[in-house]
N, C-alpha and C positions, 0 to 999 in steps of 0.2 A: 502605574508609572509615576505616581505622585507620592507613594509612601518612601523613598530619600528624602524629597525635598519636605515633607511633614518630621520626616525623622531631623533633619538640620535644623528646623524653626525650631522644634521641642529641646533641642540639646543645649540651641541659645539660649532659649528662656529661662532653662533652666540652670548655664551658668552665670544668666545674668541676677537670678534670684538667690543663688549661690555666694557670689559676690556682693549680693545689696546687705547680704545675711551678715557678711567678716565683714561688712565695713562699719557695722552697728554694734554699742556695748553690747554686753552679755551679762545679763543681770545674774546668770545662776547664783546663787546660792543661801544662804539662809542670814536672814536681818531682825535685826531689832530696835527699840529706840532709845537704849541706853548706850551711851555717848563712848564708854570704854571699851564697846564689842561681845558685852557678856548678857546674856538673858536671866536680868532678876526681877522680881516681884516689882512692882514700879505703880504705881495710879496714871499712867497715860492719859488715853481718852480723849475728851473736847473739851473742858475744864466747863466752866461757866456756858459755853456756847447758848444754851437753850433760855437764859434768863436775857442774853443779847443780842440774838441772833432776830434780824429782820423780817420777822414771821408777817403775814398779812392775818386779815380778823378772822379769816376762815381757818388758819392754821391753828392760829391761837385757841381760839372758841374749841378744838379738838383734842389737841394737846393737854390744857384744862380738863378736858371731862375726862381723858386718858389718866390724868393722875391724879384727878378723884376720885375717879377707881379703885387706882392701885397702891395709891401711898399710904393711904391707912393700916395697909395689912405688909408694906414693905414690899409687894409682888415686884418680879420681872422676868422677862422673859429667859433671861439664865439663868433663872432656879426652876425653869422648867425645860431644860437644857435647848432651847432653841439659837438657834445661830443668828449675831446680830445682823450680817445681811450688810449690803450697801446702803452708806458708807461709812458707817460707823464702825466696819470691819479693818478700815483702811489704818485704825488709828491705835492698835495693838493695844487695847484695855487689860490693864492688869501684868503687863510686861510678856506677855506669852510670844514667843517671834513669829516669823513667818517662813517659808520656803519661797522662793522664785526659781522654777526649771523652769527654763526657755529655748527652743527649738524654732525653726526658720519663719514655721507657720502658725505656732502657738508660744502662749508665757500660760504656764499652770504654776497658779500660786496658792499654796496652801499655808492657813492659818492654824498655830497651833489648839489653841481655844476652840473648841467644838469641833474636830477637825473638818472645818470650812474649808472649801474647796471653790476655788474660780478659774475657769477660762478664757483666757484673752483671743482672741482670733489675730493674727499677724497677716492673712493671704489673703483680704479683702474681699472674702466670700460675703455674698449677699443672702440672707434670711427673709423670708415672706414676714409681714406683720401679723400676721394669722398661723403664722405657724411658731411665734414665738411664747412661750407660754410665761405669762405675769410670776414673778418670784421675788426672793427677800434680796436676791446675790442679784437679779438681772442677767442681761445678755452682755457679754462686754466687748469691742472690739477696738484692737489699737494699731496702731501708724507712727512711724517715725518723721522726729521735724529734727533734724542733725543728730544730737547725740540724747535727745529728751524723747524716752518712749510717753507718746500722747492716749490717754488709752478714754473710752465713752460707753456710759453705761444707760441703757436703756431697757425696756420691758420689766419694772416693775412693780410692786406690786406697795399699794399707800403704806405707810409707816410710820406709825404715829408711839411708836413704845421705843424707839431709841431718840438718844436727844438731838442729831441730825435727823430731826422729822420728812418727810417731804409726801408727794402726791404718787400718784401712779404715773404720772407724765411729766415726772422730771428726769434729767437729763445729770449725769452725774461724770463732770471731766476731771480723770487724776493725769498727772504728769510727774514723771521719774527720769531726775535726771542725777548722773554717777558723777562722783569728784573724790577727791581724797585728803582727807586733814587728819593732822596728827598722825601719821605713818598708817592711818586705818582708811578701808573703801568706804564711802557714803553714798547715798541718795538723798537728795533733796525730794520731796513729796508733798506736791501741793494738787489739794482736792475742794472742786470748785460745784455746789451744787447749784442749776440754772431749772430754775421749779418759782415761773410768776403764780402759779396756785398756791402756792404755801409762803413764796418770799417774795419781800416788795423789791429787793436787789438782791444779786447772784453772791451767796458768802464762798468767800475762799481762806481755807483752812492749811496751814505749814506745817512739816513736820520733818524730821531727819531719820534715815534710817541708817544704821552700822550695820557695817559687815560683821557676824557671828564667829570667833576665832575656836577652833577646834572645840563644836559643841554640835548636837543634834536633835531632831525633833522626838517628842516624846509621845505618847498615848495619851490622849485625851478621851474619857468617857465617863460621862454624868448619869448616864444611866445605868449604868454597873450598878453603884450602891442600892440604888432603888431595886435593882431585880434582885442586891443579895438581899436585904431587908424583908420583901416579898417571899423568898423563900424560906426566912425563918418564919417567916409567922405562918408560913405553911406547916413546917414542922411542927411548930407549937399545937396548931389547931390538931396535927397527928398524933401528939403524946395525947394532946386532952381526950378527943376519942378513943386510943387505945385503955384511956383508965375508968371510961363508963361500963 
């Protein structure tokens, strides 16, 4: 006798989440941060960040021994194709764009560069702390404050090999907000890392992204070369046995 009035609540709710949906931008489509709307080669990134950036002595002292490591021999992690992870992903190094598909209950935004892949949560579903598992990308989940999607990244994992360093328990807030100059779409993109283990104050970092005019994402894959590479010296090692 109660499955109508279950079936009424659920049709409201669902045209009220219907309606909360059209009344927010709709980020789809594909950006970058070169200012005319076109994806070219560019040095992005945080510029300087990591020589001014508010680190505390624990950060430091890490960082330090991180590229004494690796600067001697020029190492990094993408040249062994590893994906830079939050938030250093947020800042489109090397010009590569991004996608945003957005749907009522998710924003899936993919990075061209290692084809990085992130999930936004929009339906305010709640995650166990225990069932979140520590990673480079984190858990992400966002909420709207008028027309600036507010999006908060947590679960993960220390990071000490990009130059936005931080802890395993920093908190990582972007905010995207659309406007339009010069006859082109923008987003304003400001990404604020809040980690008192690694910084004495919460840095916040600006950036602009354009809309992408009749272009598309490409293939990305760094490990191609290495498996053909691998296969020739397979080859090789087969002529030289077939000539003993």
């Amino acid at each position: 006798m109660f499955r109508p009035l279950c079936t009424a609540v659920g049709a409201a709710l669902l045209a009220i989440s219907i309606a909360s949906a059209a009344a927010t931008p709709d980020l789809t489509g594909m950006w970058a941060m070169q200012s005319d709307g076109k994806a070219l080669a560019a040095l992005n990134g945080v510029g300087d960040f990591q020589k001014t950036a508010p680190f505390t002595p624990l950060a430091r002292s890490k960082v330090a021994e991180y590229h004494a490591l690796v600067d001697p021999i020029g190492d990094t992690p993408g040249a062994h194709c590893v994906p830079g992870g939050m938030p250093i992903a947020v800042f489109l190094g090397g010009g590569y764009p991004v996608e945003f598909v957005q749907r009522p209950e998710q924003l899936t935004i993919i990075y061209e560069v290692h084809n990085e892949v992130r999930r936004v949560f929009l339906d305010g579903r709640h995650i166990e702390d225990n069932d979140i598992l520590p990673s480079r990308g984190g858990l992400s989940r966002g909420h709207w404050e008028s027309d600036t999607l507010v999006v908060e990244t947590t679960g993960l994992k220390e990071s000490i090999d990009q130059p936005t360093a931080h802890s395993e328990n920093a908190r990582i807030i972007e905010r995207y907000t659309p406007f339009a100059e010069g006859g082109l779409r923008r987003l304003a993109v400001e990404v604020t890392i809040v980690d008192p283990e690694f910084y004495t104050s919460s840095p916040t970092l600006k950036r602009t992204y354009t809309q992408l005019q009749d272009s598309r994402m490409l293939e990305y894959d760094c490990t191609e070369p290495d498996w053909e590479d691998h296969l020739d010296a397979l080859r090789q090692q087969q002529k030289q046995q077939k000539k003993k």
